[in-house]
Residue frames as qw, qx, qy, qz and C-alpha x, y, z in Angstrom:
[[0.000, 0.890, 0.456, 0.000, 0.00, 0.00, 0.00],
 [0.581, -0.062, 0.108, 0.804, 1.98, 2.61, -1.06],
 [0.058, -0.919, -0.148, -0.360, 0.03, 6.52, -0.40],
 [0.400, 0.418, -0.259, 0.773, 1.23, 8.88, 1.25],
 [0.361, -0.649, -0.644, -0.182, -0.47, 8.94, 4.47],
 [0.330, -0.289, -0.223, 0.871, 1.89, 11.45, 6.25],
 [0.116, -0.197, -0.344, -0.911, 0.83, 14.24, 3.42],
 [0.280, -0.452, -0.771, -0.350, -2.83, 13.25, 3.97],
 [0.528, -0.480, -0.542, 0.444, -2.70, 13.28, 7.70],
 [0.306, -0.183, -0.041, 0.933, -1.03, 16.81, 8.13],
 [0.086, -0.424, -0.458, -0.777, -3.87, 18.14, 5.51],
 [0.452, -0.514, -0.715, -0.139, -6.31, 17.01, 7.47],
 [0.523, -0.419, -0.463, 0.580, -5.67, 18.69, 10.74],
 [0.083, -0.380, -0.131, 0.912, -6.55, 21.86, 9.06],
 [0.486, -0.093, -0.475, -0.728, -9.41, 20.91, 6.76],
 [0.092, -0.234, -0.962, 0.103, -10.96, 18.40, 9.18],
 [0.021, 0.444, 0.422, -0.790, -13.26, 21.15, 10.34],
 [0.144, 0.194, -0.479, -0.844, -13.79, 22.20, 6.85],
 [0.191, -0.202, -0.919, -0.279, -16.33, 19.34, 6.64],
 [0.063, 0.597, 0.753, -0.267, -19.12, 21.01, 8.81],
 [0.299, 0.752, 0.316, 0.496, -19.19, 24.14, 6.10],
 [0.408, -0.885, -0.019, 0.222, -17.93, 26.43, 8.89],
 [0.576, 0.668, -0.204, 0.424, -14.88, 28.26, 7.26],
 [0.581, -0.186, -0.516, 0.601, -11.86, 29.12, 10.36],
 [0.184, 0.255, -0.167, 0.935, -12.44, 32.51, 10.03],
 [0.628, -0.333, -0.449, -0.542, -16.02, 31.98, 11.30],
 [0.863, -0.245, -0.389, 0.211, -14.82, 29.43, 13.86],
 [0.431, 0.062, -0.272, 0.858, -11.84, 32.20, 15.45],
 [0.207, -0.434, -0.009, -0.877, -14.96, 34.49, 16.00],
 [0.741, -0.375, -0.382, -0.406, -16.82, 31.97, 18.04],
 [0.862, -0.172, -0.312, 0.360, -14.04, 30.60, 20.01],
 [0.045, -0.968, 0.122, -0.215, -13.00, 32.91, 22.38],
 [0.502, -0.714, 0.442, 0.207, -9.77, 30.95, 22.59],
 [0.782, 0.582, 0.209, 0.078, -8.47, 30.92, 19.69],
 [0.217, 0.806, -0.472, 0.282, -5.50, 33.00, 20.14],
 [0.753, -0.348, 0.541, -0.141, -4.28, 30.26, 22.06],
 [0.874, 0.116, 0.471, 0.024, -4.42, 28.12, 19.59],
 [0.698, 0.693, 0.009, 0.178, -3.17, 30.16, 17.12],
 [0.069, -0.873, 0.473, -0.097, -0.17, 30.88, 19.44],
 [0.643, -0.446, 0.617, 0.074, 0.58, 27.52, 19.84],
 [0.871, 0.407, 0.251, 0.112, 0.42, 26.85, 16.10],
 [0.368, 0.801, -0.438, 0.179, 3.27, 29.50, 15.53],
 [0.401, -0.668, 0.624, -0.064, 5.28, 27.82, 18.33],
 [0.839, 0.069, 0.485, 0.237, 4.89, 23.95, 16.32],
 [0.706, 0.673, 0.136, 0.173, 5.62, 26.02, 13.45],
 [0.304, 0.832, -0.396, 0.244, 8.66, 27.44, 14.33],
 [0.703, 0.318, -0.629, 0.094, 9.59, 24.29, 16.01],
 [0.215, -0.498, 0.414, -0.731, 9.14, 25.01, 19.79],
 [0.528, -0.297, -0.637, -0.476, 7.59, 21.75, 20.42],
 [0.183, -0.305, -0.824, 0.442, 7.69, 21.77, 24.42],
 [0.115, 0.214, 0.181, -0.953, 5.71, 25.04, 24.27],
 [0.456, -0.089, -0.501, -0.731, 3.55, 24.18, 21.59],
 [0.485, -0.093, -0.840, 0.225, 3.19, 21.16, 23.45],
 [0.040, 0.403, 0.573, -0.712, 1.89, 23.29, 26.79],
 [0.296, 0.268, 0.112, -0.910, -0.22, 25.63, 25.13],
 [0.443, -0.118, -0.625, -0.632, -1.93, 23.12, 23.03],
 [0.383, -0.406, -0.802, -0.214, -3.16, 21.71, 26.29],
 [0.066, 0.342, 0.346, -0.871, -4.22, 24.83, 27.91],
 [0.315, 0.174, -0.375, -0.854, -6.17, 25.23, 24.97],
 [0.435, -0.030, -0.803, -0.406, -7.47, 22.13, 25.02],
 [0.151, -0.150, -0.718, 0.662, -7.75, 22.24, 29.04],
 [0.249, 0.243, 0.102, -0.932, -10.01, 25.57, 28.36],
 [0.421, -0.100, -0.727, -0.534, -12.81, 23.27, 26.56],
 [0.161, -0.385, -0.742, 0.525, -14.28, 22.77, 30.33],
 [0.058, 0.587, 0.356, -0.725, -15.69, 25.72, 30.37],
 [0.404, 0.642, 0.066, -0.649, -16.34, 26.58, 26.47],
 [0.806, 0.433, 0.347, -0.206, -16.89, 24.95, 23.40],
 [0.109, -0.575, 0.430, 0.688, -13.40, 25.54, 21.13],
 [0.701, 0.614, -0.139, -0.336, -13.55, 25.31, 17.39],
 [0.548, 0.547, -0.611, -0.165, -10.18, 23.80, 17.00],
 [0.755, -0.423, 0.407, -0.293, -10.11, 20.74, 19.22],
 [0.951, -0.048, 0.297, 0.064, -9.79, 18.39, 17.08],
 [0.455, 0.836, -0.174, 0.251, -6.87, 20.07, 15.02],
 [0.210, -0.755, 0.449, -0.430, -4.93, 20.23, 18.58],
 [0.925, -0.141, 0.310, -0.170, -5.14, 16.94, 19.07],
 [0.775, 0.600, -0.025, 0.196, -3.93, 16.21, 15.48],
 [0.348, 0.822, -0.306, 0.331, -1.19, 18.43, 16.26],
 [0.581, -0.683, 0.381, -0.226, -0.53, 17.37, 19.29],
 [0.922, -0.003, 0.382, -0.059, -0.08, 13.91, 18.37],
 [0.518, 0.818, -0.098, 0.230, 2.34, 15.38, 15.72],
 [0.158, -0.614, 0.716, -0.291, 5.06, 16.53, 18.48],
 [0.730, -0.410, 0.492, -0.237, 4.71, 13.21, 20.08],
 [0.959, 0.211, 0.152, 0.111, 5.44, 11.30, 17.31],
 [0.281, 0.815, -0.393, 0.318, 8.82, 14.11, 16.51],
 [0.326, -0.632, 0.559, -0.427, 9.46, 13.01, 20.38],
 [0.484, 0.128, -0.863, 0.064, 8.68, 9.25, 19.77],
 [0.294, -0.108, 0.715, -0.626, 6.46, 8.98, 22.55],
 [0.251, -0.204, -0.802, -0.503, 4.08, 6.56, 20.61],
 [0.099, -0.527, -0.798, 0.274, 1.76, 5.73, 23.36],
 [0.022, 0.547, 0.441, -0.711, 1.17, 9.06, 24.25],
 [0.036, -0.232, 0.646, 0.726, 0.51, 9.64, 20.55],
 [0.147, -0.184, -0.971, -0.041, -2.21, 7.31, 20.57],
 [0.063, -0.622, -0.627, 0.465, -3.97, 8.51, 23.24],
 [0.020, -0.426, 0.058, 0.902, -3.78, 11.98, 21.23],
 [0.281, 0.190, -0.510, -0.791, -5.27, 10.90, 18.09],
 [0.195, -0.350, -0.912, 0.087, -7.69, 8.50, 19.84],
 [0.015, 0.568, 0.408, -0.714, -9.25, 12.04, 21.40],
 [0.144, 0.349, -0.400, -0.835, -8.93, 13.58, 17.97],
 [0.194, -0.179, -0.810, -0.523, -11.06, 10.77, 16.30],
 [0.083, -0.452, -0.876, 0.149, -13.86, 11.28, 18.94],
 [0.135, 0.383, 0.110, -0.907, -14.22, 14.64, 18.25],
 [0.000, 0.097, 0.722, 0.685, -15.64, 13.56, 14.82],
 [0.534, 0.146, 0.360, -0.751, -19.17, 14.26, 14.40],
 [0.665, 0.172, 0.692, -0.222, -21.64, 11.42, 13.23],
 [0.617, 0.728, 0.121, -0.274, -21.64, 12.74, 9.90],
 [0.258, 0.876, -0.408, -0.021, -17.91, 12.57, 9.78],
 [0.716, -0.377, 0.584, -0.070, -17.49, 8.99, 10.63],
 [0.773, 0.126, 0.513, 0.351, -16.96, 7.55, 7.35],
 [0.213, 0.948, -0.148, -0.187, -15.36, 10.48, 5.98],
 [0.615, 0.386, -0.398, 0.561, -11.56, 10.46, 4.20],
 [0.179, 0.697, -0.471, 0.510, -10.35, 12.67, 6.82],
 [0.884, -0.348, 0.214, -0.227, -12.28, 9.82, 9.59],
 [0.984, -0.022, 0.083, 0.153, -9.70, 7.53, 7.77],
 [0.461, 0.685, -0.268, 0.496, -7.15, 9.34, 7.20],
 [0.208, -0.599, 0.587, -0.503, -6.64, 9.35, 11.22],
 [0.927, -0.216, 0.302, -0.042, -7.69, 5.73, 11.99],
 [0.895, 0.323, -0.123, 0.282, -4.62, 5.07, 9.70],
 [0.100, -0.606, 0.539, -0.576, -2.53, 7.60, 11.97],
 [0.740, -0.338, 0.439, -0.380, -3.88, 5.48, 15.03],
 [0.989, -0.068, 0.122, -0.056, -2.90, 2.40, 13.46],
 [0.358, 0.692, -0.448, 0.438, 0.51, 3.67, 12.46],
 [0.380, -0.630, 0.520, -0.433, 0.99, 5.04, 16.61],
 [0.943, -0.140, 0.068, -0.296, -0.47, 1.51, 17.64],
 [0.814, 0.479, -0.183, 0.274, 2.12, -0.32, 15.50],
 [0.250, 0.592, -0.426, 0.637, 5.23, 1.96, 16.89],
 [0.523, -0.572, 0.222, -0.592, 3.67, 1.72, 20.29],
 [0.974, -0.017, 0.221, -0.039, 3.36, -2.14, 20.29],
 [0.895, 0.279, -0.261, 0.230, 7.06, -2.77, 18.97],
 [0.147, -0.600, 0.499, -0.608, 8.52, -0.16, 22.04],
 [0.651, -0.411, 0.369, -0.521, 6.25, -2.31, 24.67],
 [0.229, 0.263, -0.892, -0.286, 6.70, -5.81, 22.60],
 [0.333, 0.154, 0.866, -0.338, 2.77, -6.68, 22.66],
 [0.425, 0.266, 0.804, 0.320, 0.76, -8.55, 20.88],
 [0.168, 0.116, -0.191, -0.960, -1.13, -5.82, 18.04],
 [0.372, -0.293, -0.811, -0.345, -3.70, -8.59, 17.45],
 [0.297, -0.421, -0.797, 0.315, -4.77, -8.58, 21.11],
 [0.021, 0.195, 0.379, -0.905, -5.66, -4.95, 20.86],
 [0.305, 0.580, 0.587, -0.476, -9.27, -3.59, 20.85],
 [0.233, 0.658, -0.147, -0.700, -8.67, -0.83, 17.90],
 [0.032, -0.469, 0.839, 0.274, -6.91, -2.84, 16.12],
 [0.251, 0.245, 0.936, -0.013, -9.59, -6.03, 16.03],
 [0.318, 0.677, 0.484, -0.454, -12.26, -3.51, 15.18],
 [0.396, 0.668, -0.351, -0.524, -10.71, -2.01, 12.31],
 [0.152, 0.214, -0.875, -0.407, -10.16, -5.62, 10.69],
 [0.171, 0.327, 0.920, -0.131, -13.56, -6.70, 11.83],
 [0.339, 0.527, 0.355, -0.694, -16.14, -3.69, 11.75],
 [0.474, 0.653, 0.562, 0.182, -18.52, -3.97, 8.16],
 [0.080, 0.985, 0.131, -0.081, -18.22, 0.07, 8.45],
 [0.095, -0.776, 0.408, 0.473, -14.65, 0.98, 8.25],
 [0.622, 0.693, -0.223, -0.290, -13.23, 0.70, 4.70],
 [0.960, -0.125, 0.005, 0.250, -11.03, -1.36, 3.44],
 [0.613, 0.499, -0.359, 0.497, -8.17, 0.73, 3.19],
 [0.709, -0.529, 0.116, -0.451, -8.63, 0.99, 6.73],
 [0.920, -0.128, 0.064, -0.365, -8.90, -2.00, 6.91],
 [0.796, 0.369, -0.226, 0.423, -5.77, -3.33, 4.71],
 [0.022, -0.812, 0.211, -0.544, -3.97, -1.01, 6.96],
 [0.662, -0.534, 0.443, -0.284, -4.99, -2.60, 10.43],
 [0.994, 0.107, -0.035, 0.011, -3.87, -6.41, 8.80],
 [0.514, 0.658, -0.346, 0.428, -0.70, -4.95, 7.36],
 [0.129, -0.660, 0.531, -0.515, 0.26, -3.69, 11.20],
 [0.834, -0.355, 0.359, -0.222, -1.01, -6.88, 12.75],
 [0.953, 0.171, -0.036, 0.248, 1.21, -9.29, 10.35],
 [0.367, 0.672, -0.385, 0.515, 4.28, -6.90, 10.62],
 [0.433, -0.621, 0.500, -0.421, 4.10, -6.96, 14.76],
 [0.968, -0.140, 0.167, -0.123, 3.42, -10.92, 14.63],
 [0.828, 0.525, -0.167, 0.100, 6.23, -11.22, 12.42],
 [0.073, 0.699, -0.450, 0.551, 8.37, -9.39, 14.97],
 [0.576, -0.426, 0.499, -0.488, 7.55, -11.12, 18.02],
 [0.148, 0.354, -0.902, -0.201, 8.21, -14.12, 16.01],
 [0.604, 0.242, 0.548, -0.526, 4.57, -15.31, 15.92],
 [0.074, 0.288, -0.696, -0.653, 5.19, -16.72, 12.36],
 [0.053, -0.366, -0.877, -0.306, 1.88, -19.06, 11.88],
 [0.103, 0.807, 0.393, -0.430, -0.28, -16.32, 13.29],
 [0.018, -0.644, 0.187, 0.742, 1.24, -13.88, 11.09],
 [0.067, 0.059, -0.822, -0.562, 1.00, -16.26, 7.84],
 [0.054, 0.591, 0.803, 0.059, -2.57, -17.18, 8.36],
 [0.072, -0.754, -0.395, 0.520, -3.38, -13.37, 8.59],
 [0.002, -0.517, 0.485, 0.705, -1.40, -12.63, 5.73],
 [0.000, -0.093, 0.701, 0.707, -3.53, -15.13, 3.95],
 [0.036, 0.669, 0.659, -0.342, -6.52, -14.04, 4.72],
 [0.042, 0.649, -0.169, -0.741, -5.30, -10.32, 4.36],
 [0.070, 0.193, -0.673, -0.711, -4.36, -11.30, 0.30],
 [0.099, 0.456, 0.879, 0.105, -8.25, -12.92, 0.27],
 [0.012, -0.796, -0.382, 0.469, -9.78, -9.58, 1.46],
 [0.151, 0.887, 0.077, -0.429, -7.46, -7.54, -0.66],
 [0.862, 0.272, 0.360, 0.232, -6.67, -9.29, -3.62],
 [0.340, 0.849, 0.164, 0.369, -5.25, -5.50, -5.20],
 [0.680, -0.723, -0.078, 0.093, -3.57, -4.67, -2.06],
 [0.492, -0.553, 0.482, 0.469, -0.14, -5.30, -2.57],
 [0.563, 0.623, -0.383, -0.384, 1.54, -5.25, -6.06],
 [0.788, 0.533, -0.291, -0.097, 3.41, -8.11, -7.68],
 [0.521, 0.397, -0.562, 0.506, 6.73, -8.05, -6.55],
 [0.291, -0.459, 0.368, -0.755, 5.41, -7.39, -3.11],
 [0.892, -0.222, -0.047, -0.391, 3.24, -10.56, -3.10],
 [0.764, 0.531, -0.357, 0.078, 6.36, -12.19, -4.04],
 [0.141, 0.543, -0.567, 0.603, 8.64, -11.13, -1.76],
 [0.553, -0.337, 0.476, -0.594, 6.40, -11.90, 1.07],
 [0.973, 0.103, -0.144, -0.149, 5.68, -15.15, -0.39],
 [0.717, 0.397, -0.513, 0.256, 9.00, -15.86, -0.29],
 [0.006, 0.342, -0.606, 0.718, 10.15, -14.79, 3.28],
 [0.835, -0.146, 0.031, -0.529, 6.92, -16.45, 4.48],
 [0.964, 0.195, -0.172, -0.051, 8.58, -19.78, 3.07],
 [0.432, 0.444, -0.604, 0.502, 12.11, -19.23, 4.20],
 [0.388, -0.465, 0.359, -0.710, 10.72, -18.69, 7.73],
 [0.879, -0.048, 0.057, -0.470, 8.96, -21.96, 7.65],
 [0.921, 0.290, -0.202, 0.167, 11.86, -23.80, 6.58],
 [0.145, 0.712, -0.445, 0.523, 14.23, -22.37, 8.62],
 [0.830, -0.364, -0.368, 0.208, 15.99, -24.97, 11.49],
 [0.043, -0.891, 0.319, -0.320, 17.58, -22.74, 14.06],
 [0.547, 0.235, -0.717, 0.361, 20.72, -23.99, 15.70],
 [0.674, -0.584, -0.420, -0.168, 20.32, -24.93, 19.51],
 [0.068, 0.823, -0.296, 0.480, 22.13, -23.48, 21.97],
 [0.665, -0.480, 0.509, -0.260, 21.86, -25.84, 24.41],
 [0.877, 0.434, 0.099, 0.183, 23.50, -28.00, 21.52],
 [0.384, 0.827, -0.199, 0.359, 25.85, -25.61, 21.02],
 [0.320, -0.713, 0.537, -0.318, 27.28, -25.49, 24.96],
 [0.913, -0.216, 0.330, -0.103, 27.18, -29.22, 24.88],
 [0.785, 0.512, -0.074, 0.340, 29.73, -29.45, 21.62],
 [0.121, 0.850, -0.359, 0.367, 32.08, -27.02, 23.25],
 [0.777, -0.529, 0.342, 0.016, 33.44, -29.61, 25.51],
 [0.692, 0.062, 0.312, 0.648, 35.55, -30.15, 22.76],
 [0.188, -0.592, 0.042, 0.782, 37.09, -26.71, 21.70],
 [0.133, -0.299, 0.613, 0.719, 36.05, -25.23, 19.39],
 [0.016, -0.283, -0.938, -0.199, 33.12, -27.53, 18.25],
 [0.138, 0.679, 0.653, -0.307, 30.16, -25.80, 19.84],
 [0.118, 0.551, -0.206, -0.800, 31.51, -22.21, 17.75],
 [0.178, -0.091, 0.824, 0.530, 31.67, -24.53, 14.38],
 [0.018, 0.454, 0.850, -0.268, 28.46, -25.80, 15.35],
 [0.034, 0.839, 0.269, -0.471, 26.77, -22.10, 15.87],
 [0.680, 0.625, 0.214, 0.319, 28.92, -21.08, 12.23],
 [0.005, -0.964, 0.246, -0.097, 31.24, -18.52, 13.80],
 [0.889, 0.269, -0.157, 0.336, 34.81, -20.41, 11.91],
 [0.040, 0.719, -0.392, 0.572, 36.84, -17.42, 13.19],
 [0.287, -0.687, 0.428, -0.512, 36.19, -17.93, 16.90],
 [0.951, 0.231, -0.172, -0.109, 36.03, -21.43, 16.34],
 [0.726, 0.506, -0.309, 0.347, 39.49, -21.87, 15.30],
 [0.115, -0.677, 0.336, -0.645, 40.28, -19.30, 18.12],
 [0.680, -0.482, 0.365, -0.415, 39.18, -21.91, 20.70],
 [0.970, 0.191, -0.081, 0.126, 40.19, -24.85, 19.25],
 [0.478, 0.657, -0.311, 0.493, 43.33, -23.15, 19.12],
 [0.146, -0.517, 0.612, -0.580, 43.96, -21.54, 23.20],
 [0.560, -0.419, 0.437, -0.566, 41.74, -24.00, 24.76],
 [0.968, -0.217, -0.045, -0.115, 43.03, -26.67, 23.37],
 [0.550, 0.480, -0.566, 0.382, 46.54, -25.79, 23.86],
 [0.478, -0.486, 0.228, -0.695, 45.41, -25.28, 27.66],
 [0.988, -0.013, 0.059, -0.139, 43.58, -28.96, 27.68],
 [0.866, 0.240, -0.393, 0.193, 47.03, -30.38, 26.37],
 [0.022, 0.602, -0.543, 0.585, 49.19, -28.51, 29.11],
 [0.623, -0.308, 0.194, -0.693, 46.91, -29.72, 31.70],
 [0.997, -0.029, -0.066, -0.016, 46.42, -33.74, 30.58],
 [0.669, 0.316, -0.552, 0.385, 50.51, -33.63, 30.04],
 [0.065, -0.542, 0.523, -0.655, 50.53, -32.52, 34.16],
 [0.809, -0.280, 0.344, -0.385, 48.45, -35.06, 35.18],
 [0.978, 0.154, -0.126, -0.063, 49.97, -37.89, 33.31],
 [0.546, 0.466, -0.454, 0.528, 53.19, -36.65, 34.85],
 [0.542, -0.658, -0.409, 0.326, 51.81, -36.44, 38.32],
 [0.378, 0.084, -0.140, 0.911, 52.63, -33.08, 38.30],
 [0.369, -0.498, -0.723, 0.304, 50.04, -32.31, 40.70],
 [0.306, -0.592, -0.286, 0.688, 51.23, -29.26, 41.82],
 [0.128, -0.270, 0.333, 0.894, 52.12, -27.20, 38.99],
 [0.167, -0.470, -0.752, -0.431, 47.92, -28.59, 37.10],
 [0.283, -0.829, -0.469, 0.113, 46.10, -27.21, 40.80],
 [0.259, -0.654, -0.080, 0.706, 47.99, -23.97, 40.96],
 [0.062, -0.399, 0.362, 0.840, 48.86, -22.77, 37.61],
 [0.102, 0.048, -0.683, -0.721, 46.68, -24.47, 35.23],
 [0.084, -0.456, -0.881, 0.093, 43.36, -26.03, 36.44],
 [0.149, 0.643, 0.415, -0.627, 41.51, -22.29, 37.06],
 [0.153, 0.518, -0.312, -0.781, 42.32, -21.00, 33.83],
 [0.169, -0.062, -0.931, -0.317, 41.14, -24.44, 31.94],
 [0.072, 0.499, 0.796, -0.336, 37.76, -24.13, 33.91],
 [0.124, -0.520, -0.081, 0.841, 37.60, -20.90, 32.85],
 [0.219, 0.240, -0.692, -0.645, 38.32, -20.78, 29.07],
 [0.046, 0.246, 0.934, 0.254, 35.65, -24.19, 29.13],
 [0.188, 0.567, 0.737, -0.314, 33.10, -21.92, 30.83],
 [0.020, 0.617, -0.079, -0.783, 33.66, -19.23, 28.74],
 [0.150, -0.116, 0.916, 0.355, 33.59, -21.62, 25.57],
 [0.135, 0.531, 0.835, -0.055, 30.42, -23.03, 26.37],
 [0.219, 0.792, 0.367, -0.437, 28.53, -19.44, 26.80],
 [0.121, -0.493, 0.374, 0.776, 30.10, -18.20, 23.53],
 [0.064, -0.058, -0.840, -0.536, 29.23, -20.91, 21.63],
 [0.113, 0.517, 0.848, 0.038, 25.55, -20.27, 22.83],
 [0.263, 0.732, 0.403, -0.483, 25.44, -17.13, 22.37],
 [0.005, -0.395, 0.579, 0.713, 26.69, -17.41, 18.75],
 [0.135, 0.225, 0.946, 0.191, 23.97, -19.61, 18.26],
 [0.014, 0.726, 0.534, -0.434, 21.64, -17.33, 19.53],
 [0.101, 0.632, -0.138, -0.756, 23.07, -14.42, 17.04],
 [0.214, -0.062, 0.860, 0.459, 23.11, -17.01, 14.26],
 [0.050, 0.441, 0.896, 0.024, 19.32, -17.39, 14.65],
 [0.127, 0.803, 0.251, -0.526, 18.24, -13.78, 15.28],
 [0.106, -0.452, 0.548, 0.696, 20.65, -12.68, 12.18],
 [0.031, -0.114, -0.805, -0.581, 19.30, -15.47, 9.54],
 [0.063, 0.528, 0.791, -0.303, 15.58, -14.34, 11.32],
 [0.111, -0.722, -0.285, 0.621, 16.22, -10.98, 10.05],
 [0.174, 0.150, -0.754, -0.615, 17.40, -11.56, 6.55],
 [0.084, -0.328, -0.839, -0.426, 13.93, -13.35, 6.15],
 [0.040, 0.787, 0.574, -0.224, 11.17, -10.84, 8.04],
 [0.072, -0.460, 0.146, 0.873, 13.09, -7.36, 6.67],
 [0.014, -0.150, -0.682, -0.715, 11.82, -8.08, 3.12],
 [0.203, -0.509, -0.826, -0.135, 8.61, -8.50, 4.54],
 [0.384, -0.548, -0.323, 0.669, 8.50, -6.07, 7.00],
 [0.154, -0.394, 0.282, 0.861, 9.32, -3.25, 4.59],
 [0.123, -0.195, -0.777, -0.586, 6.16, -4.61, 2.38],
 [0.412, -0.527, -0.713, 0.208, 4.14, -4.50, 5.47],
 [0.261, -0.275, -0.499, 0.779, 4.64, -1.69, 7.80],
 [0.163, 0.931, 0.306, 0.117, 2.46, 1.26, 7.82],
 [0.456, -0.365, -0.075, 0.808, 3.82, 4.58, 7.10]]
């Protein structure tokens, strides 16, 4: 899915309003806090965002007591700095306020979708900061279930749920959803996109990670558990000190040489084995995350919102 949903977004926040026929200049006469708002738009606009940041929610605070015109704009905008600042959640929660301003008439509007796809963006960013599940959320289930929200919407909310599953390494959730997703939206992705995912779908599935607790068990012989876990370099590297170690060590005992195996050589040989072992598992461990990531990026990068 390949729009531009930044551009969109941004419009929006200053035409959303535009939809009840009420022009701003109309709306600045009505709202006797409007200079507020329009002071905190010069501060996002000239980049100020903790300020903007306060004064949009004085502005928004000041809706207790009187009806503002630009609420939902402040929201929008709000939800703007937070994403500059990476604070996803609190993102969220911004453009979650912004979509309830909408009026009934202005639920299935573009500019309605044009912010449930913001919100499923935040969501998305939010859920790979906290590393939970996107499937399990509320918004999220509704926008791939409800009849009412569109389907680009829709494609949208799938896209972010197979990209998080994929991350969290939920790979048969994420493939049944992905074919589902290509039933629903058959136009969705192009070619080379289906492709790609097809393919990383299939590497994933075939893919035998190495075992780590495999890996610490080979390293009793030097060397072996690195081989094992593909890292030849450090491999060689142990094979090399720890068994020159191991040979020092058997030639002192087979020479009763007692003294010179428990003082000089026996700590450092315990050492090097324990060190061995945890290398070689945690080369396994990089082995597997590494060849995981060569096969979800492709996907990923077909997937994400933005």
């Amino acid at each position: 899915m390949k729009k531009n949903i930044r551009i969109i977004f941004v419009s929006i926040c200053f035409l959303i309003l535009s939809l009840q026929g009420i022009t701003a200049q109309e709306k600045t006469h009505t709202d006797p806090y409007a200079d507020i708002f329009n002071y905190a738009q010069t501060l996002y606009s000239a980049d100020a965002l903790e300020q903007a940041q306060t004064e949009f929610k004085r502005y928004i605070f000041m809706q207790n007591y009187s009806q503002g015109a630009f609420v939902a704009q402040a929201f929008c905008t709000l939800a703007q700095i937070y994403e500059k600042q990476e604070q996803w959640s609190l993102a969220v929660q911004a453009i979650e306020n912004a979509i309830n301003t909408l009026e009934p008439e202005e639920i299935n509007s573009k500019a309605a979708d044009a912010l449930r796809i913001q919100h499923i963006k935040y969501l998305y960013k939010a859920s790979q900061n906290s590393k939970k599940y996107l499937s399990d959320n509320l918004f999220i289930f509704s926008y791939m279930s409800l009849p009412q929200i569109s389907d680009e919407v829709k494609q949208c909310a799938y896209s972010a749920a197979i990209a998080n599953a994929v991350i969290n390494g939920r790979i048969e959730y994420a493939q049944k959803t992905y074919e589902k997703a290509i039933e629903l939206f058959p136009q969705g992705w192009n070619e080379q996109q289906l492709q790609t995912m097809e393919q990383g779908f299939q590497k994933l599935a075939s893919f035998k990670p190495k075992n780590q607790r495999l890996a610490g068990y080979l390293s009793f012989i030097p060397g072996l558990g690195q081989l094992y876990a593909t890292n030849y370099k450090d491999s060689l590297n142990a094979f090399l000190l720890n068994g020159s170690i191991i040979a020092v060590s058997v030639y002192s005992i087979f020479t009763f040489d007692f003294w010179t195996f428990s003082l000089l050589e026996f700590d450092p040989l315990l050492r090097f084995m324990k060190g061995n072992i945890y290398n070689a598992q945690k080369d396994a461990y990089n082995y597997n995350l590494k060849k995981q990531n060569e096969f979800t990026e492709p996907i990923l990068e077909c997937l994400k919102p933005e």
